[in-house]
LUMFI-381304 format. One line per 4 residues: for each residue x, y, z of C-alpha. Coordinates in steps of 0.05 Angstrom, whole numbers, plus 32768, in hexadecimal, padded with zeros to 4 digits. Layout:
% LUMFI-381304
X:Y:Z  ...
***
This chain:
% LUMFI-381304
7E2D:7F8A:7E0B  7E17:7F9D:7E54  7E4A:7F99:7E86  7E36:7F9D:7EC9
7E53:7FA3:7F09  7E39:7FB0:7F59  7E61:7FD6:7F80  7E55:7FC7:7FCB
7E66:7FEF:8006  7E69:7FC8:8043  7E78:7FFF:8078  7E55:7FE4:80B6
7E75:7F98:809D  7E24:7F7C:80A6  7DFC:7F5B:8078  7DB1:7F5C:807F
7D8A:7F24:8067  7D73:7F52:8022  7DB4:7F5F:801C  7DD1:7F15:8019
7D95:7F04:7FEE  7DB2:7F3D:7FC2  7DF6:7F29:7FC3  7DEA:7EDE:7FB9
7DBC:7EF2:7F73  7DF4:7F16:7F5A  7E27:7EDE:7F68  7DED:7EAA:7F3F
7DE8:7EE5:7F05  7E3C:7EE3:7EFE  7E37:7F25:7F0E  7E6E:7F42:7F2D
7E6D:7F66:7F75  7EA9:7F93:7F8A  7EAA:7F9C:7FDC  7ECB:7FDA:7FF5
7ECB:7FE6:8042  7EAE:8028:804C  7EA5:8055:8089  7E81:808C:8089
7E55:80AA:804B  7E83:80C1:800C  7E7C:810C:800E  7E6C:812A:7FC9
7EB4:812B:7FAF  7EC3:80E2:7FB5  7E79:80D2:7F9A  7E90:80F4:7F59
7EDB:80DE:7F59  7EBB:808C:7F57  7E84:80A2:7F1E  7EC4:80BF:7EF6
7EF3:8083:7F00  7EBF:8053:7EF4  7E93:8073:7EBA  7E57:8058:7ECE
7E19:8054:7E91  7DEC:8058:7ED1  7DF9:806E:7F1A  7DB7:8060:7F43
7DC7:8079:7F8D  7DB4:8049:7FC7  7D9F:8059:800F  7DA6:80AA:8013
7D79:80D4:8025  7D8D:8106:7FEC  7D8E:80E3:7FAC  7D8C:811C:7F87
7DD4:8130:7F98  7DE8:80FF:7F67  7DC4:811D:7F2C  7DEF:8160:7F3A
7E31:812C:7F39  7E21:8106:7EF1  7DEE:810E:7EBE  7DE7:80BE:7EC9
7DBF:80BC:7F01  7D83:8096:7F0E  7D53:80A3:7F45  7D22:806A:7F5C
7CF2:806A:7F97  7CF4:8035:7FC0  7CDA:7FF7:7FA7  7CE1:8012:7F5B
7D05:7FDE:7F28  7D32:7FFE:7EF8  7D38:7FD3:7EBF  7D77:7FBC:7E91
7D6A:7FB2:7E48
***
């Protein structure tokens, strides 16, 4: 069974208009969105503490400029140019 789950960090509180497309597909899909207020960028420690507590099967980092740090973090990274679908089976 795939269980899925978007966690969204909403540091500046804005919402482009990709991101409320985004947003509104997952709330059609039933899939859930968890909003955390963020300020700042997560330094390295944090990054890992959330990949620990939540045991992600995939962890496919979003606007950095250094994706790669996350594939020294978990062996569960997933690193997509922009514009690249990563598919679920």
């Amino acid at each position: 069974m795939l269980v899925l789950s978007i966690l969204y960090g909403n540091g500046y509180k804005t919402q482009d208009e990709p991101t409320i497309k985004f947003l509104k597909k997952m709330q059609e899909l039933n899939i859930p969105v968890i909003t955390c207020h963020t300020s700042g960028h997560g330094d390295r420690e944090c990054i890992k503490q959330v990949i620990d507590i939540t045991k992600p099967e995939v962890v496919i980092p979003i606007h950095t400029e250094v994706p790669e740090v996350i594939k020294e973090l978990t062996d569960k990274a997933v690193i997509l140019q922009d514009g690249e679908i990563y598919q679920v089976n």
